[in-house]
N, C-alpha and C positions, 0 to 999 in steps of 0.2 A: 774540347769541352762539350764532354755528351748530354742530353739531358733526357732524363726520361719521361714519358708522357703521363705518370701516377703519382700525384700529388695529392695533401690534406695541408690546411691551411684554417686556423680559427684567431675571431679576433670579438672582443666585449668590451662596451665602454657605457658611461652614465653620462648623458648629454642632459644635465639640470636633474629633472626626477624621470626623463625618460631615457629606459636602456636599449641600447643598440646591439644586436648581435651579427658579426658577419662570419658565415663558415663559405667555404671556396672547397671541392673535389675534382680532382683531375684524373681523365682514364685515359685510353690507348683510342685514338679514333683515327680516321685515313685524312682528315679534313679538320680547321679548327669550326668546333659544336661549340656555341654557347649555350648556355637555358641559364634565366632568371627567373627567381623566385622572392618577389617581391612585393611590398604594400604598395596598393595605386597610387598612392600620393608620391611614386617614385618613378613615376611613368613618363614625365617629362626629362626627365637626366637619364632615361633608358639609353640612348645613344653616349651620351656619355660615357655611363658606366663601361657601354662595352667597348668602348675606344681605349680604355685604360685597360681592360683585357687584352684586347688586341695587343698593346704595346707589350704586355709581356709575355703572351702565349702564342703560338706559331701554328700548333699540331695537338689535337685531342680533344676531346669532349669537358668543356670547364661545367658545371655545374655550381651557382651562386646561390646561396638561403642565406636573405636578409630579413631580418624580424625587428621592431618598433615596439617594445613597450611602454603605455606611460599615457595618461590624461590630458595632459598639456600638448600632443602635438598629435593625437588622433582622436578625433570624434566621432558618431558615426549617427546620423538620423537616416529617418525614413520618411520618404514622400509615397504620394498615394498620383499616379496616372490619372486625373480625371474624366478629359477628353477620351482615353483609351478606352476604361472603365464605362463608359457612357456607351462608346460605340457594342463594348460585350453586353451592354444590357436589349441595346435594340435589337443585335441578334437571336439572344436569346427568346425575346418577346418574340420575334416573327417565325422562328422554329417552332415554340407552343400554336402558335395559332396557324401555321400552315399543315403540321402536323401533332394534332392534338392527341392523336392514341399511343403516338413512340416518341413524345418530345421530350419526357424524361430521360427512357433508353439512351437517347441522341443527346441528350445533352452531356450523359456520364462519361460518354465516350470522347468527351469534347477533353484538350489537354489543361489542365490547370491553369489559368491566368495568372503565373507568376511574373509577366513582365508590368501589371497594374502598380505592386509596389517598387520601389527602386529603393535600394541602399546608398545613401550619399555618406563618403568621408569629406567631413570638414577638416581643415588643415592648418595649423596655428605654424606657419615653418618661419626661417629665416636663411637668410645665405649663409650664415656659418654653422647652422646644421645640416646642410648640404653640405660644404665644406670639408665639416668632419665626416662625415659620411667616405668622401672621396679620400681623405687621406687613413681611412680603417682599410678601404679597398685597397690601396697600394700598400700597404701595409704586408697585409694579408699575400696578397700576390707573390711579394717579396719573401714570405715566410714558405708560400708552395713551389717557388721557385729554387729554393734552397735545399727542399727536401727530395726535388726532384733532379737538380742538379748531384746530389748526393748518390741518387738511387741508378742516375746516369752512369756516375765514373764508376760504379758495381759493373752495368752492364757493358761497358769498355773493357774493363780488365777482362770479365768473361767471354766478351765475343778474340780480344786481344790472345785469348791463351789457345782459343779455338784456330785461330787463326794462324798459331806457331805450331798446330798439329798439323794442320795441314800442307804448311810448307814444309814439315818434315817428310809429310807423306809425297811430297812431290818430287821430294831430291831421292826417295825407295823409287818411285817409278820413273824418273829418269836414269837413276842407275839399272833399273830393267828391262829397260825401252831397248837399245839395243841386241840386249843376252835373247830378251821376247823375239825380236824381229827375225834374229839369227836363226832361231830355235824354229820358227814359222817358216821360213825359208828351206830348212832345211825339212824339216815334215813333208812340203807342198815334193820337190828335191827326190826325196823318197818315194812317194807314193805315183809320181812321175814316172821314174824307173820301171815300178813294180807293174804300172801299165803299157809301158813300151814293152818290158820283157813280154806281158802276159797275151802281147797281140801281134809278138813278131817284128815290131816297128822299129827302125831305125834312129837312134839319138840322134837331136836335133838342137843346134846350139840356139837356137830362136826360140824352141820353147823353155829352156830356160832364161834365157831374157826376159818371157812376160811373167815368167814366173817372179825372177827380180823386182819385175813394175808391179807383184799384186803384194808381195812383200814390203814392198815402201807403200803403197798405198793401206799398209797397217800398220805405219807410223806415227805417234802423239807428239811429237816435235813440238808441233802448231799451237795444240790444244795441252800442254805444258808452261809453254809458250805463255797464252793467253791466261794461263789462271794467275802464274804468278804476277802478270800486270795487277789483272781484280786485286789479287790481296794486296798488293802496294795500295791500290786504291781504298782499298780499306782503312789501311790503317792509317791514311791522311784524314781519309774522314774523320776518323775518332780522334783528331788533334783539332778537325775545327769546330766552328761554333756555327746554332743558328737550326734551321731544317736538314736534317743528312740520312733522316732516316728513310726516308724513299730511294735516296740514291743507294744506301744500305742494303734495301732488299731488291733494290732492281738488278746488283753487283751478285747476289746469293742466287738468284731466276740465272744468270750469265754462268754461275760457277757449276749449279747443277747439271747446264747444259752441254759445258766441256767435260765432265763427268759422265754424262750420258752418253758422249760418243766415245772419250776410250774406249769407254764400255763395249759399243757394237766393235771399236777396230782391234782393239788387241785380243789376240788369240793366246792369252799365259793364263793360269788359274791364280797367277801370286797377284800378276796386275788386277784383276780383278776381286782380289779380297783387300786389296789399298782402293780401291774406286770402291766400293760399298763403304771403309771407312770412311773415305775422303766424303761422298753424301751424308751420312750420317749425319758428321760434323760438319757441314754446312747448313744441315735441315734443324741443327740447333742454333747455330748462328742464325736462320731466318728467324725463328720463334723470339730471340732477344730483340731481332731487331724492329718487332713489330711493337713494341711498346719505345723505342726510343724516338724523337721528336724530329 
């Protein structure tokens, strides 16, 4: 059960005359990203809240807009710094008079006293608006959760069909593996000859022996071997549940690495137009699996 990391999730409700809005956005991140976007008066349930995320997010960046409308449970005054306000007057008095030809200049330069007034929300709450609060949140969750488990079993089927291309590509170069090695063999075989003829040299059973050991030594046995473990391990991943997507693309870094070295060892033009495929399709399999969870 795959999940993907891209989610939309909205939830509205009227708690007395004031309305609550929660939307929830989910994207492709390496790490779980929270960000909230909330009124202060929600600053103490802040840990909270994201404990309940936590429990349902694992992998991505969650992005939360929570909005309060309504009279009855935001108010908002203003106070005035007096103390503060006091200390910017004395300042100012002793700039004119230590420097009375540029105390204007110096003062414009000076940055606006916006910390003299302060914005206070008063807050008329109760525990079962908090409450509902948390159960919009699991809600909601529940509702991105659904969309992204949806968007998940998409990207299973597609990394899954990807995945049967390439085993098909691997039984073309197993059944070439040997015709290749043969073929190589026999080149190395030939052009041996054509240097012993061309220098007088007496055949030598030894030099073809090494010649034997450089023939196996461009063998993909190994590295045929190892791939089709990776893709069993694939495709367990996409039966379970939970974080897989790391282990996903760390399995894709291992695939393209056995691919790269056919690549240097075999010497056939067929092998190497199934190694270009077989990357291909593995470099689309990474791209999916960088948005799964």
């Amino acid at each position: 059960m795959v999940y993907s990391m891209t989610g939309y999730g909205q939830t509205e409700k009227w708690y007395g005359e004031t309305k609550i809005q929660l939307e929830i956005k989910t994207v492709n991140h390496r790490f779980l990203d929270l960000s909230l976007k909330m009124p202060q008066m929600l600053n103490p349930y802040e840990d909270q809240i994201k404990s309940v995320l936590r429990s349902f997010f694992i992998r991505g960046r969650i992005e939360l807009f929570l909005t309060i409308e309504g009279n009855d449970f935001n108010q908002q005054t203003i106070t005035v710094n007096w103390p503060l306000l006091e200390q910017y007057q004395h300042a100012l008095t002793a700039i004119q008079t230590t420097y009375p030809k540029t105390a204007n200049q110096l003062i414009r330069g000076l940055p606006e006293f916006t910390d003299v007034l302060q914005v206070i929300e008063k807050t008329d709450q109760d525990d079962s608006f908090y409450e509902q609060i948390i159960e919009m949140l699991k809600t909601t969750c529940q509702s991105v959760q659904s969309m992204r488990l949806a968007e998940g079993e998409k990207l299973a089927q597609d990394i899954s069909q990807r995945v049967e291309k390439i085993d098909q590509l691997v039984k073309q170069l197993t059944d070439q593996r040997d015709v290749a090695k043969d073929q190589h063999y026999a080149r190395m075989v030939t052009r041996l000859n054509e240097l012993l003829a061309k220098n007088n040299l007496t055949q030598d059973e030894r030099f073809y022996r090494e010649l034997a050991i450089l023939a196996e030594k461009g063998d993909i046995s190994e590295e045929l071997t190892r791939i089709n473990s990776h893709l069993i391990q694939i495709k367990l991943l996409l039966e379970q549940s939970g974080e897989v997507g790391r282990k996903m693309d760390f399995i894709t870094q291992e695939l393209i690495r056995e691919a790269n070295t056919i690549s240097s060892k075999a010497n056939d033009p067929l092998i190497s137009g199934y190694v270009i495929e077989l990357k291909s399709t593995v470099e689309k399999i990474k791209e999916q699996v960088q948005n799964i969870e």
